[in-house]
N, C-alpha and C positions, 0 to 999 in steps of 0.2 A: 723942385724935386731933384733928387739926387738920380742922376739916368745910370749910372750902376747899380743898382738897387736890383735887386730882384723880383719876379712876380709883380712888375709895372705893366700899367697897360694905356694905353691912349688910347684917347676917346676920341673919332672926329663926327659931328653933330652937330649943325646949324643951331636946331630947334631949344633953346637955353632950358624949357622946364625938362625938357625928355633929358638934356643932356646931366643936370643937375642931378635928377632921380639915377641916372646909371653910374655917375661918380660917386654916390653917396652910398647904394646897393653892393658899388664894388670895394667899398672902401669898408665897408661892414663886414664885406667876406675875407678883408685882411689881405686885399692890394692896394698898392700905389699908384694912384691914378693924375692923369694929366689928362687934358680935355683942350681944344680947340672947335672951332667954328668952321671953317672953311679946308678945301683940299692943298691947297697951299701951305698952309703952316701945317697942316697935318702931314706932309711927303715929308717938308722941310725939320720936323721933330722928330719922324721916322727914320729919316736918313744918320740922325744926329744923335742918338737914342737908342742901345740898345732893349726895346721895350719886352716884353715876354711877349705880347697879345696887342691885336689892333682892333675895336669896334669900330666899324665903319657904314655911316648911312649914305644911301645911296642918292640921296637926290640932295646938292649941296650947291650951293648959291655960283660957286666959281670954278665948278670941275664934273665932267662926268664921273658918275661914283666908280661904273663901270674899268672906266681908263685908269683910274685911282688905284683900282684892288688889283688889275692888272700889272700898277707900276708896282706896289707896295710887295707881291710877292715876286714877279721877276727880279727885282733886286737883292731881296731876302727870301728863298723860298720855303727858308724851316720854318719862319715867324706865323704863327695862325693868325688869319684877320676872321673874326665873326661880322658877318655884316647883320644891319638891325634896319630895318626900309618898310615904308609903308606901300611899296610894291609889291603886290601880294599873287600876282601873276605865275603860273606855272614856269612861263618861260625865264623868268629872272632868276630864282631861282636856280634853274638848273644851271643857265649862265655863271653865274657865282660859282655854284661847285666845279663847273668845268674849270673854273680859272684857277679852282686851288683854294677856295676859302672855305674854314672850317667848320662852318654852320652857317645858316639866313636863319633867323630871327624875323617874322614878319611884328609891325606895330598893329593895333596895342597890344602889348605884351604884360602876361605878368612877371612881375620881380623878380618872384623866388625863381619861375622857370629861365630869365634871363639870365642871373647871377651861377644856374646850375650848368646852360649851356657854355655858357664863354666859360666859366671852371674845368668845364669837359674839353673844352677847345684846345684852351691855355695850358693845361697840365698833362694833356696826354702825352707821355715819356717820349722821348727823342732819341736816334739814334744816329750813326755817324752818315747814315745815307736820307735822313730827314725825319719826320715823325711819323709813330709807325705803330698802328693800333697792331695786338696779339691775341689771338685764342686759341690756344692749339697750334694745330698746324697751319692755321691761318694767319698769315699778313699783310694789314693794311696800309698800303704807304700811304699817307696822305699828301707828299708832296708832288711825286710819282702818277698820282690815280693810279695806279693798280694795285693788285691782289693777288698774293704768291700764297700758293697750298702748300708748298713742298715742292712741289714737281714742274713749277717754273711761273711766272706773271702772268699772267688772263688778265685783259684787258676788261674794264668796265664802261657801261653807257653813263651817263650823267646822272639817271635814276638809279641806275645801278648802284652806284656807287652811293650815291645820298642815301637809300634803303640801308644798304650794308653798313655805312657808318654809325648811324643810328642806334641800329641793333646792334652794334658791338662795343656801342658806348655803356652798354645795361645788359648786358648777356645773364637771359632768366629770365629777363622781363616781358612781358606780354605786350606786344603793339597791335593795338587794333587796327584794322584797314583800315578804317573811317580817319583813325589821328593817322595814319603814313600816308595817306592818300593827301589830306588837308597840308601837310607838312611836307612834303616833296612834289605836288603835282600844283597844291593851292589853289583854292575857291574858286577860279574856273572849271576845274573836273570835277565837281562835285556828283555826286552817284556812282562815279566810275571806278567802280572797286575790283572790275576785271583789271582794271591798271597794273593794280596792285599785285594782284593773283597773278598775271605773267611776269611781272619784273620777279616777284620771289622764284617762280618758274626757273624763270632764264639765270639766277642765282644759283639755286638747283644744281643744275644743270655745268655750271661754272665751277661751282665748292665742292658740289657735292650733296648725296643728295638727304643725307643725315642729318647738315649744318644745322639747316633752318627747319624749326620743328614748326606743325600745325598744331594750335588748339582748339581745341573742336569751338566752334560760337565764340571765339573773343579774339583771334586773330592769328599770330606768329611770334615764337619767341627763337634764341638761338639757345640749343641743345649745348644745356652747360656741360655733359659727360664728357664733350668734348675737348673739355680745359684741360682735363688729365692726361691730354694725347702729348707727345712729345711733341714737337714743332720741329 
């Protein structure tokens, strides 16, 4: 593959059927994909490769995955890496986002939602100070973790932040507790939907307290009137 190309993404993934279905899924959605096995040739492609995007599983025969997504963005911090792991654990998870990666993907996964998230990853607009979600007067750095209003960076918790990113990847859209709970806290806090209810809180609280709208029985969306606001 031509590593100036655009909208390339490497794949690192032991597992050959998983790894096959995700080159195939991305190659549908009209990127350039390279794929390796191990964390070694994956650094070593990284480094040599200007890629868009990195999928990265976490448990790999010759590397912690951990140490890996560590190195991958310390060296590069604008490049998003999605990580895809069948570590389904609240705490990895947030690990991950602490370190700067742009989505956890837990397996098994469906397609379509894989190929929407790493899209969501990979293409959210960059600026000269790294990638940088917008709505209004909100901004998300994603390389940074924080979140500037207007009126200066507020720091985020690990859930904090994995909530806000979410919802601002689909601003309108309705997230139920039950999916942001399963999806940033993961299958061990299962019922624990006050989780959820104080992280929006202490969002609240952070943004403001308009941001984040309630709808009544189906969850939390982010108050689109707010797109209109100057930033």
């Amino acid at each position: 593959m031509n590593g100036g190309r655009q909208r390339s993404i490497l794949v690192i993934e032991d597992e050959r059927r998983i790894a096959d279905l995700i080159v195939r899924a991305l190659a549908g959605a009209g990127y350039a994909v390279d794929a390796t096995p191990d964390g070694g040739s994956g650094l070593r492609r990284a480094r040599s490769n200007p890629y868009a995007g990195v999928v990265l599983d976490l448990v790999l025969p010759d590397t912690d995955g951990f140490e890996l997504l560590a190195l991958l963005l310390g060296e590069e911090p604008g490049r998003p890496v999605v990580v895809v792991s069948a570590l389904t654990d609240g705490d990895a998870k947030v690990r991950c986002l602490a370190l700067g990666a742009a989505d956890y993907v837990a397996k098994p996964f469906g397609v379509e939602e894989l190929v929407g998230r790493i899209r969501a990853g990979v293409d959210t607009s960059a600026g000269p100070g790294g990638r940088i979600m917008r709505i209004g007067p909100i901004r998300l750095d994603l390389v940074r973790r924080v979140v500037d209003t207007g009126r200066g960076a507020v720091s985020l918790s690990g859930h904090e932040f994995a909530v806000l990113q979410r919802m601002m990847a689909r601003p309108g859209h309705v997230y139920s507790r039950t999916g942001l709970l399963e999806e940033v806290w993961g299958a061990s806090s299962h019922g624990r939907i006050d989780l959820v209810d104080v992280c929006v809180e202490r969002l609240r609280a952070k943004l403001g307290s308009d941001f984040i709208e309630t709808v009544w029985s189906a969850g939390y969306r982010i108050d689109v009137s707010v797109m209109d606001e100057a930033p």
